[in-house]
Each structure stands twice: as C-alpha cells, then as structure tokens.
C-alpha positions in Angstrom: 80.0 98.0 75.0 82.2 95.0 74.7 83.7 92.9 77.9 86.8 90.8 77.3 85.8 87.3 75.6 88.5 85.8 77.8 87.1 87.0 81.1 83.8 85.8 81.3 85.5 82.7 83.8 88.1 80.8 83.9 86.2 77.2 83.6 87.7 75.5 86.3 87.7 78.0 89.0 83.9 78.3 88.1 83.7 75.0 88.7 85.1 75.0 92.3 83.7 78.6 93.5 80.3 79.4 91.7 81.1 83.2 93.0 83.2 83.5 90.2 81.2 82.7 87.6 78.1 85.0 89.2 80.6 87.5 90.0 81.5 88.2 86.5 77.9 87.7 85.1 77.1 90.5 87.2 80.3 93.1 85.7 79.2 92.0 81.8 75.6 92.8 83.0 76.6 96.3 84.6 78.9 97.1 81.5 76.1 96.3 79.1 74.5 98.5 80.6 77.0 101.7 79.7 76.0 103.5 82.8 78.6 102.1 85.4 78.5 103.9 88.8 81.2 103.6 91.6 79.3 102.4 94.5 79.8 104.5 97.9 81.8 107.4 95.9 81.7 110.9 98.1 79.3 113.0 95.9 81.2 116.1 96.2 83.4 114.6 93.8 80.8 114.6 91.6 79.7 117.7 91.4 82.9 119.4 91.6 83.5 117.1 88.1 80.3 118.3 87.1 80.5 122.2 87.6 84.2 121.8 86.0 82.9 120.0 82.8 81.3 124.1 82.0 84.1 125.6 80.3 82.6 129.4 81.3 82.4 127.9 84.7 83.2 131.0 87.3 85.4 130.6 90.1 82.7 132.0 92.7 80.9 128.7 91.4 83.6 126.6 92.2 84.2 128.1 95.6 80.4 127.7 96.5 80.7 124.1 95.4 83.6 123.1 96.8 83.2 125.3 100.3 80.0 123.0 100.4 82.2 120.1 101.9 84.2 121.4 104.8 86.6 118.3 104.9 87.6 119.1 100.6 87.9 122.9 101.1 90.3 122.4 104.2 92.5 119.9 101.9 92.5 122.2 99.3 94.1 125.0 101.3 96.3 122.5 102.7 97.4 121.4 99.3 97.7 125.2 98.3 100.4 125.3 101.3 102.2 122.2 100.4 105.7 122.4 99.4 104.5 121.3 96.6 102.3 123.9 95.4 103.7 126.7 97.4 106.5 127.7 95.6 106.6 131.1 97.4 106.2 130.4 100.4 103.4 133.0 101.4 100.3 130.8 103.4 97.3 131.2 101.7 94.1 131.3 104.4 91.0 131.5 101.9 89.0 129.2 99.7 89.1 131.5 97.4 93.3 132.1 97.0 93.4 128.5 97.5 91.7 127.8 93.8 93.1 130.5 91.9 97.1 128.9 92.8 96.1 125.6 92.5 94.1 125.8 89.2 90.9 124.2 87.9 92.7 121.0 86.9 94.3 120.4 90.5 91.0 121.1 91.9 89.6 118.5 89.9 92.4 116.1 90.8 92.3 116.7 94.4 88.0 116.1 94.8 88.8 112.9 93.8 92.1 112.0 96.0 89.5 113.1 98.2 86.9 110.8 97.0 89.3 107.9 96.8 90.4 108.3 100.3 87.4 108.6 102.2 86.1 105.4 100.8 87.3 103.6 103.2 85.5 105.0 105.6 82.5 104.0 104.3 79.8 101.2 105.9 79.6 99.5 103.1 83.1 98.6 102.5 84.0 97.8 106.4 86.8 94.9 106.2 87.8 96.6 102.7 90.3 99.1 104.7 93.7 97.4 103.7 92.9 96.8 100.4 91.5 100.5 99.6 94.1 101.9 101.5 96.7 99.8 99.1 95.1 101.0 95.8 94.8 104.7 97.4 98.7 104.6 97.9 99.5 103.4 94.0 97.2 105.9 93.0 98.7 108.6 94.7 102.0 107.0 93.7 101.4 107.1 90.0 100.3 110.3 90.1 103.1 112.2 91.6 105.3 109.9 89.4 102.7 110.6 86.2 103.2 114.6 86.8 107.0 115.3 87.0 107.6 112.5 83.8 105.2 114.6 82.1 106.8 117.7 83.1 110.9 116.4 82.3 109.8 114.6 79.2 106.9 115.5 77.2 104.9 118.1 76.1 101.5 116.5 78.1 100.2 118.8 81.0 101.3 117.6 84.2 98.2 118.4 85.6 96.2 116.3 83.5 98.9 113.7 83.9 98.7 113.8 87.6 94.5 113.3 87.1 95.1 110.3 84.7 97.4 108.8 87.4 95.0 109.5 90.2 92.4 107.6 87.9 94.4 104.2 86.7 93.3 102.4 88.8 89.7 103.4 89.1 88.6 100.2 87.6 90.1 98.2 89.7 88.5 100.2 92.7 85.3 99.6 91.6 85.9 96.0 91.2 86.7 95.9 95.0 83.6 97.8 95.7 81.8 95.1 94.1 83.2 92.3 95.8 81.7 92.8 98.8 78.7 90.6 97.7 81.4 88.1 96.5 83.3 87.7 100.0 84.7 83.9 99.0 86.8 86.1 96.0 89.1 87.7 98.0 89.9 84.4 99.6 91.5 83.2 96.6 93.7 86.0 95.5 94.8 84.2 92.1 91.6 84.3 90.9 90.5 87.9 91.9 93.5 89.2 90.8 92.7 87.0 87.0 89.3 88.7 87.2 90.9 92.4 87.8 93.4 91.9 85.0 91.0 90.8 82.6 88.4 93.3 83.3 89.5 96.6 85.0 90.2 98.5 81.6 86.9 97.9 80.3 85.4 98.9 83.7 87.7 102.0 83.4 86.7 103.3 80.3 82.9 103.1 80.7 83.5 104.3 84.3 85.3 107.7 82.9 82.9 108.1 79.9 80.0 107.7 82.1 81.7 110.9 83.8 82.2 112.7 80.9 85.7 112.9 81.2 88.4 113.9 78.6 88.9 111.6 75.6 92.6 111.1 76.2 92.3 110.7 80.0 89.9 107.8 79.1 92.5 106.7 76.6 95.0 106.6 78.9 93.5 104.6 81.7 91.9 101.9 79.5 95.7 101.9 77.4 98.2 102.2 79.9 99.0 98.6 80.1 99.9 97.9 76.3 103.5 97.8 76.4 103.3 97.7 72.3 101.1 100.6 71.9 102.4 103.0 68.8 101.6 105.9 67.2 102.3 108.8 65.6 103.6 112.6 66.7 105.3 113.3 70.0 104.7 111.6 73.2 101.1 111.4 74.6 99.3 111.2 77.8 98.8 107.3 77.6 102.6 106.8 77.0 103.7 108.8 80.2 100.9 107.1 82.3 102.5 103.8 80.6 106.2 104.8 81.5 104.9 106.5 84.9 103.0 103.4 86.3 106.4 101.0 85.7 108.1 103.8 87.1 106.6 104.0 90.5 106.2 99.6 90.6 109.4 98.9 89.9 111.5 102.5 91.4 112.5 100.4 94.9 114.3 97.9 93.1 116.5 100.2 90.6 117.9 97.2 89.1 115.0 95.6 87.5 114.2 98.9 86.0 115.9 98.4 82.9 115.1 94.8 82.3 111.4 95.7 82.9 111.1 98.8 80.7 113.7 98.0 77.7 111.1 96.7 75.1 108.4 99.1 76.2 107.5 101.4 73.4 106.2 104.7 75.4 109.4 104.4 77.1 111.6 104.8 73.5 108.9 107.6 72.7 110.0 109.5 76.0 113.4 108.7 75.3 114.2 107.8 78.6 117.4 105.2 79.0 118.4 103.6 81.9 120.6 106.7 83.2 117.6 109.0 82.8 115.4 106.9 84.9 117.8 106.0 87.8 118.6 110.6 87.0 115.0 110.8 87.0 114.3 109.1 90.4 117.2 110.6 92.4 115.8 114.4 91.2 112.6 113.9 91.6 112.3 111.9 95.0 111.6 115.1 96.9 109.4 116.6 94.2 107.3 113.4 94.2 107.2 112.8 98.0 105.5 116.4 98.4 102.9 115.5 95.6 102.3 112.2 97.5 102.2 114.4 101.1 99.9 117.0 99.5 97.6 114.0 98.4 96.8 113.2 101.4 99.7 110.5 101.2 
C-alpha cells in the first residue's frame, strides 16, 4: 500500500524532535504491512461488524451477539427510544424489538459510537481523555449532519451516510492511539496536526479494508477531503460526507458558510446554495441534535 511521499517528515521538525521522524517510520511500517489494527478498540465492535458482514445473518444471531455486552444492548434500546428513532412514540423494552426498529445498518453504526466512546476509558490512553472526547463529538457531529444531507438531497442511504460519518475520522483516531509512545508530539500541535493531515486517509482506508467494510464507505472516508473530486451520475456517498463534514465545521459561524463551500464540487452536485444550507441548518437543528443525543452525544 502506498503512504504519502510528502509525509514521511518534515526535515526540519525531524531535525529538532527525533519523535517525528520515528513516529512516522513507525505508521509507513504499520501500513506496509496492510493489516492495520486500532489499538484498545472494544471487541464487541468487532464482532457485531463481523456477524453483520453475513448477508443471511439471522436476527437471533445478532441479538445473541449484541446481548453479549450489557453496556451496547442497553444503548441500543435507548437509541430505539430516542426521539430520534421513535417516531411513534410506543417504548420498546427488549433487545429483540430494539434491532428490528433500528435496522442492521444502525446496529452497526451504534457498536461503533459505542466503540469510539468507551475508548477513552481505556488504560492505555489515560491523559488522552480531551482529545478522544474532541474527535468523539465531530464524529458524532458529522454523522447526524451526514444522515439528514443524505436524506434532503440525495439518493445515498442515510444510514450508511450516518456510518461513513461516524467513521471519518477513524484515521485520525488511530493516530492518537499511537501517539502515546510519542508523548513530545502532542506538545507541538503544528506538527502533529502536519502528520494527521498528511496521513489519516491512508490510515483510514487500510483501517476500513482491513474490516471488510463497504467499498464506498472506504471511498468516502479516504475522499472526503478533495474539494475537486468529480464524477459521473447523481450524488454519491463521498460527496455528502464531503458537503456534511463542512457542514457541521463551519454551521456556528453561518457566515463563512458560503465563502467556505462555493468552489466545492460535491456541494454543486447536491445542489445546495447558500439559502439551502442556512434552510438546511435551521430544519434540521432538532433532527440533528436527537441523532447527536441518541449517540451517546
């Protein structure tokens, strides 16, 4: 697999903190590898991703699975109850009722919110929690924002959409996982945050092929960020995770919006103006606060 040619260290912070340089021998050597792991990840997630990947998959399976961790199947029901999900306003109380109104997709999506938040609770990330609780928010973020722009403009499931936005920043998660071993990075956030832009994609992509998931979730993660991205047909997953993500960073300060997303391709290809994402916002706010709440947000 390749690794950015540009990333393999800026010379002269090399020069000053030999982290760097060690740092980023150590992602090309994981990457080159093509079996990248997320250190400290819950392993429910896992095999809830792993028993979904069977297409004749039954749902007794996924209850057994899923029942397996107390702490998932009680956030599931919650999520099932969420003004979010509940649209009729009858409580569910079972596992079982709980996965068949949520759907496999959401199930899949909420193991890893669930994954994603309990990382910081892990020993091997103590002095992490601000950080991992930062990333957990965008995620979460991007995702509510990923589903109902999926919904009002394209023809992408929102489901899938919300997953994709869950995931866009899994690379840069793991980086932070790794930098534990690196301590003097985070002291110098100009150059960890060089070392995230230039390699979380890459990270990303082998990270979600390595879990076998979906070739256009994998797409849109690793090709979110190219503002110039074309192609042909209707709007796709990457170009609502592209519109989404811009969306949720730049939606507290309405008035950049415009200036920040007029040259952006996906945005044209969702045919979204100015109106329709200042419309979009003021709609949606309570629709995307109870995805956020029934994340775990």
């Amino acid at each position: 697999m390749s690794t950015p040619a540009h990333a393999t260290s800026p010379a002269a912070a090399a020069a000053s903190n030999p982290d760097v340089f060690a740092f980023v021998q150590a992602l090309a050597a994981e990457l080159s590898k093509g079996k990248v792991e997320l250190p400290s990840f819950p392993d429910i997630a896992m095999r809830v991703r792993q028993v979904l990947a069977d297409d004749e998959v039954t749902q007794e399976k996924v209850v057994r699975v899923v029942g397996s961790e107390p702490m998932l199947a009680a956030r599931l029901l919650q999520i099932a109850n969420s003004a979010a999900i509940n649209f009729t306003g009858r409580p569910i109380t079972e596992l079982r009722g709980a996965i068949a109104r949520l759907g496999f997709n959401m199930v899949r999506s909420a193991a890893i919110a669930f994954a994603i938040s309990q990382l910081k609770k892990s020993d091997g990330l103590k002095g992490l929690e601000q950080p991992l609780d930062d990333l957990w928010h965008a995620s979460a973020s991007v995702a509510a924002m990923s589903y109902v722009v999926a919904k009002r403009f394209s023809r992408v499931n929102p489901d899938t959409a919300m997953l994709a936005g869950l995931l866009h920043g899994i690379g840069k998660l793991y980086i932070l996982t790794r930098v534990t071993s690196y301590p003097s990075l985070l002291s110098d956030p100009a150059v960890y945050s060089s070392i995230v832009r230039d390699w979380h994609a890459s990270i990303a992509k082998a990270l979600l092929e390595n879990w076998d998931m979906a070739d256009e979730i994998v797409a849109a993660v690793s090709e979110y960020e190219d503002m110039d991205r074309t192609h042909a047909g209707p709007p796709d997953l990457t170009d609502v995770l592209t519109v989404s993500q811009l969306l949720s960073a730049f939606k507290e300060h309405p008035e950049t919006i415009e200036l920040n997303m007029h040259d952006v391709v996906a945005c044209r290809k969702l045919q979204i103006d100015a109106a329709g994402y200042q419309k979009l916002i003021e709609e949606c706010e309570h629709e995307i606060h109870a995805l956020r709440e029934a994340l775990g947000v």
